[in-house]
N, C-alpha and C positions, 0 to 999 in steps of 0.2 A: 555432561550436557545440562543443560538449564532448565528441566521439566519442559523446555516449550518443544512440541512437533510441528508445530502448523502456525503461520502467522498470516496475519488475512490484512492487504492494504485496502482499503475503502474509501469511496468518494462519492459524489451523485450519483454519477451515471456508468460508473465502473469502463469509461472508454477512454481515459485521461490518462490521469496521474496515477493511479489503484496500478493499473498496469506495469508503467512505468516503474514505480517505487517495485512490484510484485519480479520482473523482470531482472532489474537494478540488486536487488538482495542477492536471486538465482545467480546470478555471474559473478556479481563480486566474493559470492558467500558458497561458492559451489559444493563445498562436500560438507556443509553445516548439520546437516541431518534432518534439516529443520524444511518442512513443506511450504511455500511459498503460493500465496490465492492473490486474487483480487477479484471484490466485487463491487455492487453500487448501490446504494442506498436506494434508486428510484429507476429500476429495471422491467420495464413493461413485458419485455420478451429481449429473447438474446440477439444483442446487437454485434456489429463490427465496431473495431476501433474507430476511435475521431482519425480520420484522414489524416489532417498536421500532426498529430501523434506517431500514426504508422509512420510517415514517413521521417521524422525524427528520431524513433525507434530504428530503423531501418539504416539511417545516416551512422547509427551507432553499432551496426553489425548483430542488432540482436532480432532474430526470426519472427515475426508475427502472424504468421502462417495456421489460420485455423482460430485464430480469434475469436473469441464471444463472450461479449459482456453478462453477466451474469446478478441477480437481487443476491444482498447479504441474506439468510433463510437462519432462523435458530439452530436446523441440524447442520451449521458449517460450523459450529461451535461446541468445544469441549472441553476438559477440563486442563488442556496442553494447549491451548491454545489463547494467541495474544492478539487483539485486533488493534491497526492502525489507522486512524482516519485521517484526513488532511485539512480540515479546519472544526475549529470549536463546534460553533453549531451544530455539526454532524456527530458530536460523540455526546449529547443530549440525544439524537435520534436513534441512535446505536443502542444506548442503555435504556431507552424505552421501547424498542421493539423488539431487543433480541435479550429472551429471559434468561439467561447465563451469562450476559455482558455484565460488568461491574467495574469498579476500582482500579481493584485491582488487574483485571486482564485486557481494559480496553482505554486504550489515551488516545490524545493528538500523537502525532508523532515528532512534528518539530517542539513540541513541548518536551516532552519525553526525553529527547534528544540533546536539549539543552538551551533551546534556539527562540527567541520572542513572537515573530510572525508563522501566521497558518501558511501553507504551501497555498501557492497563489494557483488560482483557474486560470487557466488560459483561453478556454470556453469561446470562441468567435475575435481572437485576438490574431495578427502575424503566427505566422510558423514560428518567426524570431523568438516569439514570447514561447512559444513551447519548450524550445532549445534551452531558455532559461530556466523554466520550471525544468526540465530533464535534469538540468544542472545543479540547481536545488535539491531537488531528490535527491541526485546524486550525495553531495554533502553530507545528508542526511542521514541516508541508508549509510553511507560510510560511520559515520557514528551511530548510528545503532547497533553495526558489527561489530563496533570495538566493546560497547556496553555490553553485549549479551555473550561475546569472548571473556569479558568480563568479570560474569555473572558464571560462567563455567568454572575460572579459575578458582572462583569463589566458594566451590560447592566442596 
């Protein structure tokens, strides 16, 4: 195993992409050992998912039953644990609010991954445009499971 238990996907509003990516690992990566979060950099109180989300989510067979958005909090972080954000900006916000965020345990994730652009917001955009951010993730999350299969071999 990788030292990591818990990997936390992050976004604004933890009702996007955080999910999605947080979901996306869970099925692809099923018996990884590894706990899978998503939360949101700017959580007033716990929301539902974005609508086009759920129902994108749902178009892909995965349950969103029971939903709620949730703020990134410093106790979601420990010393097994790896956080992902989904664009630059937000992993400056990351390592200034949450005192155990660093370096080393907190990236972008398409960075990380290999890949030049932040995962795009879909934010007020087509359902269409979610489907493609899902798709992205997708991609994504699939290279991160080969990296951190990886990183086991390695050990």
């Amino acid at each position: 195993m990788t030292g990591i238990r818990r990997i936390i996907f992050t976004d604004k509003d933890g009702a996007s992409r955080s999910p999605m990516a947080s979901s996306l690992f869970t099925s692809l990566w099923p018996d990884s050992g590894i706990e899978s979060m998503c939360r949101g950099l700017v959580v007033p109180f716990p929301a539902p998912l974005n609508q086009k989300t759920e129902a994108v989510m749902i178009s892909q067979g995965i349950d969103t039953a029971g939903f709620l958005a949730r703020q990134l909090v410093p106790e979601d972080l420990d010393d097994h644990t790896r956080i992902f954000v989904m664009e630059e900006k937000q992993l400056g916000q990351v390592l200034e609010r949450i005192p155990l965020a660093n370096e080393h345990n907190t990236f972008v994730l398409s960075r990380y991954v290999g890949d030049e652009l932040d995962i795009m917001d879909p934010y007020g955009a087509a359902i269409q445009t979610y489907g493609i951010c899902y798709e992205v993730l997708r991609t994504s999350i699939e290279k991160l499971i080969d990296i951190l299969k990886g990183e086991e071999t390695n050990e």
